[in-house]
C-alpha positions in Angstrom: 105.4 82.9 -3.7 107.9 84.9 -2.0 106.3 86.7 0.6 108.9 88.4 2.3 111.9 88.5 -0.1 110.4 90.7 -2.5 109.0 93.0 -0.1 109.2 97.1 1.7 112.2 99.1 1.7 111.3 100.5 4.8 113.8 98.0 6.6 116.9 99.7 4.7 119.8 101.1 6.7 119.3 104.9 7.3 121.9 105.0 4.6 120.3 103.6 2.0 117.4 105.7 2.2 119.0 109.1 2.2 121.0 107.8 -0.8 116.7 106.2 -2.1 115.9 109.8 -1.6 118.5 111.4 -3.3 118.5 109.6 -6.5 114.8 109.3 -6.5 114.4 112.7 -7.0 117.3 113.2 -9.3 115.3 110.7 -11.5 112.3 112.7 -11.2 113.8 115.6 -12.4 115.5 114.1 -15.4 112.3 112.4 -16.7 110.0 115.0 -15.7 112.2 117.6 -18.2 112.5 115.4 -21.2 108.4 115.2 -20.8 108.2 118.1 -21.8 109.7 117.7 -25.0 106.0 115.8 -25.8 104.1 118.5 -25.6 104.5 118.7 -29.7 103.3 115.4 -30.2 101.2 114.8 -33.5 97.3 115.3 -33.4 95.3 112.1 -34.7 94.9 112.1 -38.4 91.4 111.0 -39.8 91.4 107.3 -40.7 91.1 107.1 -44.3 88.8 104.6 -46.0 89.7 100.9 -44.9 91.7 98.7 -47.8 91.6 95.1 -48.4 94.3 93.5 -47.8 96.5 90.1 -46.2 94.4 88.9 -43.5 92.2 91.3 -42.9 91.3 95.2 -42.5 94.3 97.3 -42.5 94.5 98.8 -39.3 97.8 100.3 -39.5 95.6 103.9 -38.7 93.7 102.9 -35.9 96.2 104.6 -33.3 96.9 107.2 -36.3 98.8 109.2 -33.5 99.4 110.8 -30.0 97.8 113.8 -28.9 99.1 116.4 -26.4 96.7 115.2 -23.7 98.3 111.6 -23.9 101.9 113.0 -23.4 101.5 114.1 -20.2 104.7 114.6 -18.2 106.1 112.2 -15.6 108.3 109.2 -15.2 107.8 105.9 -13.5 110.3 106.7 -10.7 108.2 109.4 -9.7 107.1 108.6 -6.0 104.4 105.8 -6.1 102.1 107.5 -3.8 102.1 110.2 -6.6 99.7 107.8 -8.8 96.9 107.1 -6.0 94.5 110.0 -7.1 91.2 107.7 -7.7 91.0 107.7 -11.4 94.1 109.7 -12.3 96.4 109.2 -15.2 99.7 107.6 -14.9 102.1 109.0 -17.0 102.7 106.7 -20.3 106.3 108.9 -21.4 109.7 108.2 -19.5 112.7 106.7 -18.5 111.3 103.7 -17.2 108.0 101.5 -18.3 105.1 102.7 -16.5 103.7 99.7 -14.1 107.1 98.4 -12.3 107.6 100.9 -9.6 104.4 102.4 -10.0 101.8 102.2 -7.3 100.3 99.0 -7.8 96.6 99.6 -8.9 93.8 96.8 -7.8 93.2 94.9 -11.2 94.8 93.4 -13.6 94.6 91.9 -17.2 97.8 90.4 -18.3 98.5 88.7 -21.6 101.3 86.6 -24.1 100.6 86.9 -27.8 102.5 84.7 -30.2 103.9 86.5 -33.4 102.0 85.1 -36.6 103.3 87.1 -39.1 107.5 86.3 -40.3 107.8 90.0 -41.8 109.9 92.1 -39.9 108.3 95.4 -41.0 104.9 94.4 -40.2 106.1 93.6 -36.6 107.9 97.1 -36.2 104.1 98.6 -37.7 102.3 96.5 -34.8 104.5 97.9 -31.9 104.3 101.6 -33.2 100.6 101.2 -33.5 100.9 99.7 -30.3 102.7 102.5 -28.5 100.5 105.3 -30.2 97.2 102.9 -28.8 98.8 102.5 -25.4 99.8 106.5 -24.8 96.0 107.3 -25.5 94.5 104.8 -23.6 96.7 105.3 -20.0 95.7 109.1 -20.8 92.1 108.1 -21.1 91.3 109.0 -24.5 89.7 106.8 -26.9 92.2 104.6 -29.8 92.5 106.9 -32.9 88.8 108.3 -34.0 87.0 106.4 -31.1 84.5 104.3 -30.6 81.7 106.8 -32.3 81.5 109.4 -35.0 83.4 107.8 -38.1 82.7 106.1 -40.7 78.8 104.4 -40.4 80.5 101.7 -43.2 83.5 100.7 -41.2 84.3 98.9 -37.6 84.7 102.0 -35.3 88.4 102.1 -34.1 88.1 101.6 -30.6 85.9 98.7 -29.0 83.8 101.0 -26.8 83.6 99.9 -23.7 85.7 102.2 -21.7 83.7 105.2 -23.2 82.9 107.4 -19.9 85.3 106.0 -18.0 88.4 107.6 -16.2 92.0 106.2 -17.1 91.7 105.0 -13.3 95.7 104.8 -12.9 96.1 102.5 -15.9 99.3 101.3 -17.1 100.5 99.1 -19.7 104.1 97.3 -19.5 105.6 96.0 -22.6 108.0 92.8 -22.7 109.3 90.6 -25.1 109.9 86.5 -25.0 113.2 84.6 -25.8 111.0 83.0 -28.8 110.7 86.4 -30.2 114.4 85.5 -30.8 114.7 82.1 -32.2 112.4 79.7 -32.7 112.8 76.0 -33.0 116.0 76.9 -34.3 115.3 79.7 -36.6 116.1 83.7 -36.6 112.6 84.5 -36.8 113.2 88.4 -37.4 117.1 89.0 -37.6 117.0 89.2 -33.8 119.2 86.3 -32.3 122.7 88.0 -31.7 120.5 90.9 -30.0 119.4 88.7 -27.1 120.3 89.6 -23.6 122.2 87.1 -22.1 120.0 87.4 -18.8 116.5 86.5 -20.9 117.3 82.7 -20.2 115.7 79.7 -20.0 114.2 79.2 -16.6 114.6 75.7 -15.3 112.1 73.1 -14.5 111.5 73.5 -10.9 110.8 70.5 -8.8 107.1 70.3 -7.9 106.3 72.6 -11.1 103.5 71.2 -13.3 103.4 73.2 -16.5 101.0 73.5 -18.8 101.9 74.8 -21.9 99.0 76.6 -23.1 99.6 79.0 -20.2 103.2 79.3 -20.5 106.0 81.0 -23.1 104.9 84.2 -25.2 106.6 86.0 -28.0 105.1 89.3 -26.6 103.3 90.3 -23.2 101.4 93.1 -22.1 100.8 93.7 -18.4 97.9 96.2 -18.1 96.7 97.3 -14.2 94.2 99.5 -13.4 91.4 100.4 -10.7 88.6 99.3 -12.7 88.6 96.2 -14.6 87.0 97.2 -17.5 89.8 99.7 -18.4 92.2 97.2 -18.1 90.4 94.7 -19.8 89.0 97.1 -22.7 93.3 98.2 -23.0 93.8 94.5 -24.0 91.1 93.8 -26.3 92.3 96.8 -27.8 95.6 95.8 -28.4 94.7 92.5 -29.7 92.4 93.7 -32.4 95.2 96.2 -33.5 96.9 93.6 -33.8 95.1 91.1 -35.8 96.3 89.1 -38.6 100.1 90.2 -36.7 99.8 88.2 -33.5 97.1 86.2 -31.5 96.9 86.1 -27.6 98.5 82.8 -26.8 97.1 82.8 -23.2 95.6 85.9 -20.7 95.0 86.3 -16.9 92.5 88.1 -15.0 93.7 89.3 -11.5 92.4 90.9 -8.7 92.7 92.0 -4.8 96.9 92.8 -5.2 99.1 90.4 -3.2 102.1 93.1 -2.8 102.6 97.0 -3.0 105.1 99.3 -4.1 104.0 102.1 -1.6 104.9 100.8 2.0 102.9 103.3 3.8 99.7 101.8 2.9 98.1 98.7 4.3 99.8 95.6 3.6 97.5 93.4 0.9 96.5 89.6 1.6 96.5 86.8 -0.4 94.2 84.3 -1.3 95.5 82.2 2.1 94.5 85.1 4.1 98.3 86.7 4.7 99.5 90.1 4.3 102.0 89.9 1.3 104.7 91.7 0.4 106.0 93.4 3.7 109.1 93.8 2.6 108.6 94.8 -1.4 110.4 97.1 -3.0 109.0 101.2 -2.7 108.1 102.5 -6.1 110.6 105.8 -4.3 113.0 104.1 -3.1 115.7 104.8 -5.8 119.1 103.4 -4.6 117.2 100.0 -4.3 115.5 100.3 -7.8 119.1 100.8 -9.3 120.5 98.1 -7.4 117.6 95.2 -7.9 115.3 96.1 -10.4 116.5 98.2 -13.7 119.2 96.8 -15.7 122.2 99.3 -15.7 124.4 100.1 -18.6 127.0 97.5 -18.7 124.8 94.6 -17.6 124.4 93.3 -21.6 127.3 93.7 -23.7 127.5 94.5 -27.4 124.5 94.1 -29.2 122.2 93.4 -25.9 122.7 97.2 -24.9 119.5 98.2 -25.4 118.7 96.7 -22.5 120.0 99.2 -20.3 116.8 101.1 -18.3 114.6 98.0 -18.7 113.8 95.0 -16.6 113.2 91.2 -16.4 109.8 89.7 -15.6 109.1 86.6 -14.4 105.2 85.5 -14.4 104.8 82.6 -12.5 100.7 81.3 -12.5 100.5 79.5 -8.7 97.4 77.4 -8.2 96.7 77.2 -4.3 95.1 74.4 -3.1 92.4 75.7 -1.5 90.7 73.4 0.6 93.4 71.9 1.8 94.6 75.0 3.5 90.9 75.7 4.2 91.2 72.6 6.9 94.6 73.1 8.2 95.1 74.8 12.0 95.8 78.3 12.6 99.3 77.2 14.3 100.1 75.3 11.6 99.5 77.9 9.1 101.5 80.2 11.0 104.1 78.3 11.3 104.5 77.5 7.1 104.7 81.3 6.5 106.5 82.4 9.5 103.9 84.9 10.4 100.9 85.4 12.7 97.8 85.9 10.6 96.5 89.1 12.3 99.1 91.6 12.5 101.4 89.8 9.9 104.5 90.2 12.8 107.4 87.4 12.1 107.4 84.7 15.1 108.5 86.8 18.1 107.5 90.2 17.1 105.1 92.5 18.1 104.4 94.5 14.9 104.2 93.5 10.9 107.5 95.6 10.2 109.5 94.7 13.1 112.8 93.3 11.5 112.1 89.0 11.6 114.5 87.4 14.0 115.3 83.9 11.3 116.2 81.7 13.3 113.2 81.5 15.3 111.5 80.6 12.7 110.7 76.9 11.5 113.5 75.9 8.7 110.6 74.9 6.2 109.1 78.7 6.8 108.3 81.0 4.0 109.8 83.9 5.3 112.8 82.6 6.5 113.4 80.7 3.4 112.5 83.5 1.3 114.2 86.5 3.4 117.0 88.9 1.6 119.3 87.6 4.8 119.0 83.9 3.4 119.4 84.4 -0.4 122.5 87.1 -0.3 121.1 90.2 0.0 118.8 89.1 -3.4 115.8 91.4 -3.4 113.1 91.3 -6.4 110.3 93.6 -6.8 106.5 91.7 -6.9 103.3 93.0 -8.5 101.4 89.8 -8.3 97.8 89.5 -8.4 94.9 86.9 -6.7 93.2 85.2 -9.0 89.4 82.7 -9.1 88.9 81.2 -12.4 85.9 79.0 -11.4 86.1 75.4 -10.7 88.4 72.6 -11.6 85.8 70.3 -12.9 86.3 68.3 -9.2 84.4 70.9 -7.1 87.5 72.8 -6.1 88.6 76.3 -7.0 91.1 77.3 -9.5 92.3 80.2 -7.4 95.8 81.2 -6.5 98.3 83.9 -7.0 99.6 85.2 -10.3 103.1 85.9 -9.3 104.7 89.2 -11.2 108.4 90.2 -10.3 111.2 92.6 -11.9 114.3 92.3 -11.5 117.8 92.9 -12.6 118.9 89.5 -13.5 116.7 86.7 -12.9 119.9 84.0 -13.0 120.9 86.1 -9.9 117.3 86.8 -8.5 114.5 84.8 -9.6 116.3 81.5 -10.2 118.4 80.7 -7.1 115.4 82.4 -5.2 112.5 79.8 -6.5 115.1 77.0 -6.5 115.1 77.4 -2.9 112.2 77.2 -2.3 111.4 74.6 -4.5 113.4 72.5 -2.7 112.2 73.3 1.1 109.8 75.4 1.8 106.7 74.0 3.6 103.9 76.1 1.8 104.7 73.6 -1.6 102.3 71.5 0.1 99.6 73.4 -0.7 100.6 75.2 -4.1 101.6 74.6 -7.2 103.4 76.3 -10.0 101.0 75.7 -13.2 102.0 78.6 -15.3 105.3 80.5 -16.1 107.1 82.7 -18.7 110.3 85.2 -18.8 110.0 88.9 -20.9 112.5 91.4 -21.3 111.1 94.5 -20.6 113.0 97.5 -22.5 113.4 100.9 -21.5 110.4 103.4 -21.0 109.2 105.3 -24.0 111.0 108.8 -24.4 108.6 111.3 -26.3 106.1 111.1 -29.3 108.0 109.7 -32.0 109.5 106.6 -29.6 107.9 103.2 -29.3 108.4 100.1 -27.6 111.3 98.4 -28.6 112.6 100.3 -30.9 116.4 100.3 -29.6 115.8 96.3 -30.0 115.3 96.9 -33.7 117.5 99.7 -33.9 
């Protein structure tokens, strides 16, 4: 948990945000142009009768194409506040992956498949049938023929349970493991000498306790929405695309966001009753984007290029301990984060955005520990999500956060960040890191005929 590091631009220099401003809307412009180079996207063919054939039912039709209506102009650096219409579309088409600096929506369903199949070509079919799936669904139309209407003799190509629903600001953000890579030693798909330097390893932490079913992914899909079942139906979706090709190796549910990309709106809380994310990153703010967050052109060398327009992702699953905190004073818990619990003002200050004074803080605090000032001006961009997944089988809830953050370079962000406050940061008492995984996240998808990760395989 970094509470104040990766949090609201609105404490830049004057500077900075003329310079956000400036290239903010530059990027606008750029992306919102080569939208409109979409608007000749293919209609959906008619699936054709369903052949027999490996492990199952080819689907290879079921997102047989994008339509107009799911092209729909845009780019993620458009300003975040843009996306908050109540059950708008986000555009799916643009520089950047849609769900970084977007507006952060209020539910999410992420997932980490694990590649089954060792044929190239069959992965490259999966993640065009992917893109063509994921442009309709974030426009709100139903995968290839739908749910109802085709073929009485064959599975209907979309699961249904969306039907009536509006796209409700969903977006779904693509990223690939370092196992997609190599394997236990093996080029698994002609990939290794195309790995960015930057998609590590990340270290064993002290205090982590990692389970490996939740941890680790050859693929991941983030999908955020305001309605549950749209993110949850754009998963399901994906996965049954994707059967016999890959097989969901472990998924969260999340809820109630712990951070936001647009700073003008109320500051979220987290599971422990604190505002979160004060100091995020604004989904407008396009100097600081550039600087933090998307990988720039000669960041990976050589054959890593196609990098360049992408992100890291770090997804860290953080089980709170509940009950402990539950019992622990008001002072106390003020103290560990470095803010009061009402207003979310640092120690000292009257207002939640009043620019922390450090060293008034405790040395164990959160905020002080986690602070831009204290890590070199590192600043990473959070999405992270609240989480209850029942009990524990003890009487206590497994509930915590489900830590998302982009950045640049995580051997420059992420990693000398959480090392830190591995090492000293009082709230360790009562979390624990349970869950974690690294995914490149390429460039957005250009137009109609692009898909993810196609410069990867190019």
């Amino acid at each position: 948990m970094t509470n104040d590091n990766s949090t609201g631009a609105q404490d830049e220099r004057a500077a900075e945000d003329t310079a956000a401003t400036d290239t903010a809307a530059t990027d606008t412009a750029v992306t919102d142009a080569a939208a409109e180079q979409t608007a000749n996207g293919r209609a959906p063919s008619r699936r054709s009768l369903l052949g027999w054939g490996g492990a199952g039912l080819a689907l290879g039709a079921v997102a047989a194409g994008g339509t107009a209506a799911a092209l729909r102009a845009g780019a993620d650096v458009q300003p975040a506040a843009a996306d908050a219409t109540a059950g708008a579309a986000v555009a799916f088409h643009g520089k950047h992956q849609a769900g970084i600096a977007s507006a952060v929506q209020d539910r999410l369903h992420f997932a980490a498949f694990d590649v089954t199949t060792d044929d190239r070509d069959e992965l490259i079919a999966l993640l065009k049938d992917w893109t063509k799936a994921a442009a309709r669904m974030t426009a709100g139309d139903a995968v290839g023929d739908g749910a109802v209407g085709g073929l009485a003799e064959a599975p209907p190509d979309d699961t249904g349970e969306a039907l009536g629903l509006p796209p409700s600001r969903l977006t779904l953000t693509f990223g690939i493991g370092p196992t997609l890579f190599e394997k236990d030693g093996k080029d698994r798909f002609g990939l290794k000498g195309r790995r960015p330097a930057a998609l590590t390893e990340l270290p064993q932490f002290p205090g982590d306790n990692l389970d490996k079913t939740r941890s680790g992914g050859d693929l991941c899909i983030q999908a955020c929405a305001d309605d549950p079942q749209v993110a949850v139906h754009a998963i399901r979706n994906l996965a049954r695309i994707g059967f016999g090709k890959i097989a969901i190796r472990w998924s969260q549910l999340g809820f109630g966001k712990t951070s936001s990309t647009t700073p003008e709106a109320q500051t979220p809380r987290n599971m422990m009753g604190f505002k979160d994310g004060t100091r995020n990153i604004a989904g407008t703010d396009g100097a600081a984007l550039t600087k933090h967050v998307w990988v720039g052109e000669g960041d990976e060398k050589g054959a890593a290029g196609w990098m360049a327009g992408g992100s890291y992702l770090v997804a860290r699953r953080i089980r709170m301990h509940i009950e402990t905190w539950d019992r622990t004073s008001l002072q106390e818990q003020e103290d560990i984060f470095g803010r009061n619990k009402g207003e979310g003002a640092a120690v000292g200050k009257k207002n939640e955005r009043d620019e922390p004074h450090l060293k008034s803080m405790l040395p164990t605090a959160h905020v002080r520990l986690a602070h831009p000032d204290s890590n070199h001006g590192v600043r990473i961009l959070r999405r992270g999500y609240s989480f209850t997944d029942g009990t524990d089988g003890l009487g206590r809830l497994d509930a915590g956060l489900f830590f998302l953050a982009y950045q640049r370079d995580v051997r420059e962000g992420f990693i000398p960040l959480q090392r830190r406050l591995a090492a000293n940061d009082a709230l360790n008492e009562y979390i624990q890191h349970v869950g974690s995984a690294l995914f490149a996240v390429p460039p957005g998808v250009r137009d109609g005929d692009d898909w993810w990760g196609r410069e990867l395989f190019a």
